[in-house]
ZAMARGU-4260 file (C-alpha; in steps of 0.2 Angstrom, whole numbers, plus 5000, padded with zeros to 4 digits):
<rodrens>
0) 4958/4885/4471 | 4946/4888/4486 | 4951/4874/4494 | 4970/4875/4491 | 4968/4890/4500
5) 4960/4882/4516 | 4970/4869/4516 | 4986/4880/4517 | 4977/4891/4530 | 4972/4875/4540
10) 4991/4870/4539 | 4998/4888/4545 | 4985/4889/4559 | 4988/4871/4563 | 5009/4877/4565
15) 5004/4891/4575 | 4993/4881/4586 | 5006/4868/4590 | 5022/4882/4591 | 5011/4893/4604
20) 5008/4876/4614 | 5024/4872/4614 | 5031/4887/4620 | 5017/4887/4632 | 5023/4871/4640
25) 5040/4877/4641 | 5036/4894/4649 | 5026/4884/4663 | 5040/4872/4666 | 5051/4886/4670
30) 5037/4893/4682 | 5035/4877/4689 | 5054/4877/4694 | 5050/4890/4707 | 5047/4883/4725
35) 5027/4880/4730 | 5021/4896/4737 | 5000/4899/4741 | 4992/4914/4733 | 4973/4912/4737
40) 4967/4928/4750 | 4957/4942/4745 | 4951/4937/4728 | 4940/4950/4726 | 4955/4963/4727
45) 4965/4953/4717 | 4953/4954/4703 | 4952/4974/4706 | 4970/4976/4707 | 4967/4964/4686
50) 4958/4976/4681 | 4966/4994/4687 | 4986/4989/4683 | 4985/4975/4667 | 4968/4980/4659
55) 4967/4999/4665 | 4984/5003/4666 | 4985/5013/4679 | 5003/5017/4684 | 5006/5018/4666
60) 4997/5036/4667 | 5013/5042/4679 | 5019/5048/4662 | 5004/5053/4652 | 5012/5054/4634
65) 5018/5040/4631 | 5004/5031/4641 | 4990/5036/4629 | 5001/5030/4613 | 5001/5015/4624
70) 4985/5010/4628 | 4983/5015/4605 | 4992/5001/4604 | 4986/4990/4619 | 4967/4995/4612
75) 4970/4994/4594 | 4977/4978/4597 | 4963/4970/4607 | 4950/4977/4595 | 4958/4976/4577
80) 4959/4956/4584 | 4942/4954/4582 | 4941/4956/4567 | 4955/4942/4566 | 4942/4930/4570
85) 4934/4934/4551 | 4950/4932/4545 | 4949/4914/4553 | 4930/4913/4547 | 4934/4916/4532
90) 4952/4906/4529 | 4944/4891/4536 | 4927/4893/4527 | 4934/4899/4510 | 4923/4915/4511
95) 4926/4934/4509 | 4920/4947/4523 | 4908/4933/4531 | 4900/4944/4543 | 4898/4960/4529
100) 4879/4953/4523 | 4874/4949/4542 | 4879/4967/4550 | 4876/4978/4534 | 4881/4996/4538
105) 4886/4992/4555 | 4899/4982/4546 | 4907/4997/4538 | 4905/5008/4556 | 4915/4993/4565
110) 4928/4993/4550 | 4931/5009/4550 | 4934/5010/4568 | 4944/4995/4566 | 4955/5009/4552
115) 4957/5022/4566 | 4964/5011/4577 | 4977/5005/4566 | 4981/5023/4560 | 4982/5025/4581
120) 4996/5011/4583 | 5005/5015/4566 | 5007/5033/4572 | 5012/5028/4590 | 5024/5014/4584
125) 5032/5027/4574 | 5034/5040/4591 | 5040/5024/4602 | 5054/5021/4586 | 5059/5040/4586
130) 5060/5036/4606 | 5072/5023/4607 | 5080/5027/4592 | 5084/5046/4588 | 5077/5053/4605
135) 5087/5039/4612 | 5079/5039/4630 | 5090/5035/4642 | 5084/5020/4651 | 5083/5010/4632
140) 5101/5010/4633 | 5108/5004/4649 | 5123/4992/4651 | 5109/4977/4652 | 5101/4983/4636
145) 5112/4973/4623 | 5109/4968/4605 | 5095/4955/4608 | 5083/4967/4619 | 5086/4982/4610
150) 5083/4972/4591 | 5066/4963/4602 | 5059/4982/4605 | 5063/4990/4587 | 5057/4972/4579
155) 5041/4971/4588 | 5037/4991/4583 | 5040/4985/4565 | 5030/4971/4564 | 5016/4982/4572
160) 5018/4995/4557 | 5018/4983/4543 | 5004/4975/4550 | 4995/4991/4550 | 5000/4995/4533
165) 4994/4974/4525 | 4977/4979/4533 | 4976/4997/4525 | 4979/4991/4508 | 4970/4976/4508
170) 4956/4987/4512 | 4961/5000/4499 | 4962/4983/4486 | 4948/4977/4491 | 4937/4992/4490
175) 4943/4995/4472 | 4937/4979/4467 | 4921/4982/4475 | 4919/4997/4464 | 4923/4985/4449
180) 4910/4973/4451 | 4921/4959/4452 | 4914/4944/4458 | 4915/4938/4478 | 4918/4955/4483
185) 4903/4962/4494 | 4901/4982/4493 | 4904/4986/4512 | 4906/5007/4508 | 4920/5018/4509
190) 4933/5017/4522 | 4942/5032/4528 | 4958/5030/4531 | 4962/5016/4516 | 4954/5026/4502
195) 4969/5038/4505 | 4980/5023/4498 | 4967/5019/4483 | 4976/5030/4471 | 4992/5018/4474
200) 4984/5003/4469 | 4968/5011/4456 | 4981/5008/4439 | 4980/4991/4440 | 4974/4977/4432
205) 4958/4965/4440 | 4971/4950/4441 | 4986/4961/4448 | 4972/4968/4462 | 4964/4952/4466
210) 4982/4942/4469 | 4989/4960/4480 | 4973/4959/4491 | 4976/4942/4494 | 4995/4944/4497
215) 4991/4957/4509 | 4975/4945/4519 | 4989/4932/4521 | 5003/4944/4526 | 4991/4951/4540
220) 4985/4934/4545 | 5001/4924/4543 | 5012/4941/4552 | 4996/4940/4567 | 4999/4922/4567
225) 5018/4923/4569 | 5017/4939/4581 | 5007/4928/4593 | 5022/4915/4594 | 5036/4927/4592
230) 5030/4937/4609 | 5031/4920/4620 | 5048/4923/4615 | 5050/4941/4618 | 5049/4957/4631
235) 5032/4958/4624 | 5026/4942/4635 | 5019/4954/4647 | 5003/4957/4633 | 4997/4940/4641
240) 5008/4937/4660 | 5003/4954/4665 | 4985/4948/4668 | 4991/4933/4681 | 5005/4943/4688
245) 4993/4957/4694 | 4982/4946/4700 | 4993/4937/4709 | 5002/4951/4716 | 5010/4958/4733
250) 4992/4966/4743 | 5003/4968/4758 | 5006/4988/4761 | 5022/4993/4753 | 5039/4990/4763
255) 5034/4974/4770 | 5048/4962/4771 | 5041/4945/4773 | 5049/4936/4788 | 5055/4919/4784
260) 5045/4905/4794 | 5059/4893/4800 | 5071/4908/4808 | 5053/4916/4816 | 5049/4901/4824
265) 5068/4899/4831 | 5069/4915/4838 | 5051/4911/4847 | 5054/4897/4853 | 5072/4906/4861
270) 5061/4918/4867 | 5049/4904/4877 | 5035/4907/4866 | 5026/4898/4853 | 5031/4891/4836
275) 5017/4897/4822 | 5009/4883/4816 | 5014/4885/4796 | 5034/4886/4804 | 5044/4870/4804
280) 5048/4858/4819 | 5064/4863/4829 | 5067/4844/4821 | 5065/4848/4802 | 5079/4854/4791
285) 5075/4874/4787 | 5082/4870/4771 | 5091/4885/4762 | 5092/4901/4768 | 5089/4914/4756
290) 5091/4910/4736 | 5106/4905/4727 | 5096/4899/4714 | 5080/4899/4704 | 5075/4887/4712
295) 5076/4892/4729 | 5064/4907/4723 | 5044/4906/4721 | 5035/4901/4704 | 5030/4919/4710
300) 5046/4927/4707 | 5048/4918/4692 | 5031/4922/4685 | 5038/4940/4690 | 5053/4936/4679
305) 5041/4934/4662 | 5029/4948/4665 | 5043/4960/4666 | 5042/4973/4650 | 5060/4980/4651
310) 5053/4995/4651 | 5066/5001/4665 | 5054/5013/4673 | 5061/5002/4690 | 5080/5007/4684
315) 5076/5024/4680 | 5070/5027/4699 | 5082/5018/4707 | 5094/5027/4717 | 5106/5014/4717
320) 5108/5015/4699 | 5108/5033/4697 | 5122/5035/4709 | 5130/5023/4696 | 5131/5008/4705
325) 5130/4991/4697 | 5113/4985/4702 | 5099/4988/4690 | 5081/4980/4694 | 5078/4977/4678
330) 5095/4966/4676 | 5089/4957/4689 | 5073/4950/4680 | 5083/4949/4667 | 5094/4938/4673
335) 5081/4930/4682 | 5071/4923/4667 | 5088/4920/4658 | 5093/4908/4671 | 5078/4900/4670
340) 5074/4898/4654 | 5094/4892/4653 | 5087/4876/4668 | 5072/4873/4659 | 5084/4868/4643
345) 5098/4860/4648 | 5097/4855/4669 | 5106/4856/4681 | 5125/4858/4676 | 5129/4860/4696
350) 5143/4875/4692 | 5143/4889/4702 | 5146/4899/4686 | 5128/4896/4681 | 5120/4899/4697
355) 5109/4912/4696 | 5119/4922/4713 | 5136/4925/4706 | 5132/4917/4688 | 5120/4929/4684
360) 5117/4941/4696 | 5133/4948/4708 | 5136/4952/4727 | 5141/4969/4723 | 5125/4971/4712
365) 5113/4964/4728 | 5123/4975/4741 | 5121/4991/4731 | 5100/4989/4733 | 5093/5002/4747
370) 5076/4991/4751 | 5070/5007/4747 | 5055/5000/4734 | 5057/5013/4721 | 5058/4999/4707
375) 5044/4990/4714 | 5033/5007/4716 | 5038/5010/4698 | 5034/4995/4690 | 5018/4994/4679
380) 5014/4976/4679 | 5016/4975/4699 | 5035/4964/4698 | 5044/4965/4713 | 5061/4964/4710
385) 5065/4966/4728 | 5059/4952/4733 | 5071/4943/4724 | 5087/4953/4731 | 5081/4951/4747
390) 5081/4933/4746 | 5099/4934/4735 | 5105/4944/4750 | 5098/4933/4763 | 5109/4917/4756
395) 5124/4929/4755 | 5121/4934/4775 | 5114/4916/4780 | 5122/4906/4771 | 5141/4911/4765
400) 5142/4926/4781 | 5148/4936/4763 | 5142/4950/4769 | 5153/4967/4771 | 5161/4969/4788
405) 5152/4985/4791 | 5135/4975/4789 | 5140/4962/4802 | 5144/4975/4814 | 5127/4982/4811
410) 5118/4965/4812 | 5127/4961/4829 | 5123/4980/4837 | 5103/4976/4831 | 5104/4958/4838
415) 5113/4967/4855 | 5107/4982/4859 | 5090/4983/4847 | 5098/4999/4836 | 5113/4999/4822
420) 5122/5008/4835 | 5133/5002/4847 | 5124/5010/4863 | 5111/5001/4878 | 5093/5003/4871
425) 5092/5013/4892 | 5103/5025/4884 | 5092/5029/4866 | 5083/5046/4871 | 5098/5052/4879
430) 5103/5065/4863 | 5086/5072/4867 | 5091/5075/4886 | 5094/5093/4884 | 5081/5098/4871
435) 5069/5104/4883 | 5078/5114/4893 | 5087/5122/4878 | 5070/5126/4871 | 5065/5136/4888
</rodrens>
């Protein structure tokens, strides 16, 4: 019987394994799609910036309350994972509680920490539902916020809870057959939170015990096994691409725009000065202006696209969006990652319905956007989904001239007389002519 039950956990791991790898390969191949881009500067800041916003968190804490509940769950589930790895131990070994004998009552400290996390992320999986689903929190039900992500966010919480509840019982199982004497289970002393359920379970028979604790050790094993494929599939990526994102994040100062090489070396070279050295030759085809479609963005940008939590802190700040215009940041990484996964699977089609700039994503959603950098200010996991809109808006302008008729009047008076208004760049200050007079 031992070994059936390793050879079963060998097989389920060995599903896991091969599932996660897949999917890995997949997400990478879609990354990959993203034009070559070099992120390699400052690494000591970029392992700073790891560490405050994917490890510490930091901008969660712009909304205490449900940051602390957050980093419960975030904690609990970092920690109650270590004890994963005796699950493994002891899946792959045929043993029970391995490292009980080696630790002795540090074992029973560690587990019953292990409890009060899990009691932390049952209770705060429990405010987050009441949150999207009673409180109904505004920015959980935007227009982008369909069926799939809403069932993706509620699924996750649930999985969480009943993972929670399998490892309370099977230590309130457990613990009653520790008390009986029964063969294979090592006395590891009184849990706190699990004895609460022992009266549940105290009525039953040694057999009828020893088959629910197993049930509940391959239910929590099986369901962390299954969480850590399903969340390559989900929202809840960002557990993992949070940690490559932040580190391979924006470290220029907020605002920036990042001028496009080709159209700086052109207008230098206008100007009689020199072309920078990484621009291309007045000889060499600049390529695309702006993006049309994934890829004519950055694997950066598309890493971005993965990371995102839905969380829709950016749409919530937005002014765009709370003017009620179309454009939601979160949409757009949305869409983003939808298109991408959509080219990683079937190719090419070359219809402008699947594009990712008017498939996806439309003008009027692009136009609305006030470069103010809000969302990107907002945003946990340091996504810029600005970055991508500029570059939408940069084909729309460059590429198509689909840009409003106001906004071409505006380009012309900036490219003319240096200022959105139509007036010499000698005749600037002259509003402020009669301000010193009027002040004496």
């Amino acid at each position: 019987m031992p070994y059936l039950q390793q050879i079963a956990f060998l097989t389920t791991l060995f599903v896991a394994i091969a599932l996660l790898v897949r999917r890995i390969n997949f997400i990478r191949k879609g990354i990959k799609l993203g034009r070559a881009e070099t992120i390699n500067d400052h690494r000591p800041q970029r392992w700073k910036n790891m560490i405050l916003f994917a490890f510490g968190q930091r901008k969660m804490f712009k909304r205490p309350i449900p940051a602390f509940l957050h980093l419960f769950i975030y904690v609990g589930f970092l920690v109650i994972n270590l004890e994963v790895l005796e699950f493994v131990i002891d899946g792959l070994a045929g043993t029970h509680r391995i490292f009980a004998p080696y630790l002795g009552g540090l074992y029973n400290v560690l587990m019953n920490l292990f409890e009060f996390l899990a009691m932390a992320v049952f209770v705060s999986c429990i405010f987050f539902l009441l949150r999207r689903n009673v409180l109904r929190l505004g920015r959980f039900h935007k227009a982008e916020m369909t069926s799939w992500p809403k069932l993706d966010a509620n699924l996750i919480l649930i999985i969480e809870i009943l993972l929670m509840v399998a490892i309370l019982s099977m230590n309130a199982t457990d613990r009653i057959l520790q008390n009986r004497g029964i063969h294979h289970y090592l006395n590891t002393g009184n849990l706190f939170f699990s004895q609460w359920l022992i009266p549940f379970f105290s009525g039953q028979r040694d057999s009828v015990l020893i088959v629910l604790e197993r049930s509940f050790w391959w239910f929590h094993i099986v369901g962390i096994l299954g969480f850590a494929v399903y969340v390559t599939y989900s929202k809840h990526l960002h557990i993992f691409m949070a940690f490559p994102n932040t580190f391979y994040g924006s470290l220029e100062r907020p605002g920036k725009l990042t001028n496009m090489d080709t159209v700086t070396n052109e207008v230098n070279m206008m100007l009689g000065g020199q072309s920078s050295e990484s621009s291309a030759s007045p000889t060499e085809d600049p390529g695309r202006f702006g993006a049309r479609d994934i890829t004519d963005l950055s694997w950066k940008h598309l890493m971005d696209a993965y990371t995102c939590t839905e969380c829709g802190r950016c749409t919530s700040e937005c002014p765009a969006n709370i003017t009620g215009k179309k454009l939601s940041p979160r949409k757009i990484m949305m869409d983003t990652r939808d298109r991408m996964e959509e080219l990683s699977r079937n190719g090419d089609s070359g219809s402008k319905e699947n594009y990712l700039l008017g498939g996806y994503i439309s003008k009027e959603e692009v136009n609305a956007c006030t470069s103010c950098n809000a969302c990107v200010e907002a945003c946990p996991v340091l996504i810029n989904p600005l970055s991508i809109i500029v570059e939408l808006r940069r084909y729309i302008s460059m590429e198509e001239n689909g840009c409003p008729a106001e906004w071409n009047a505006m380009f012309q008076n900036i490219e003319t007389s240096f200022a959105p208004w139509k007036f010499a760049p000698s005749d600037r200050f002259k509003w402020a002519d009669n301000l010193n007079t009027t002040n004496n």
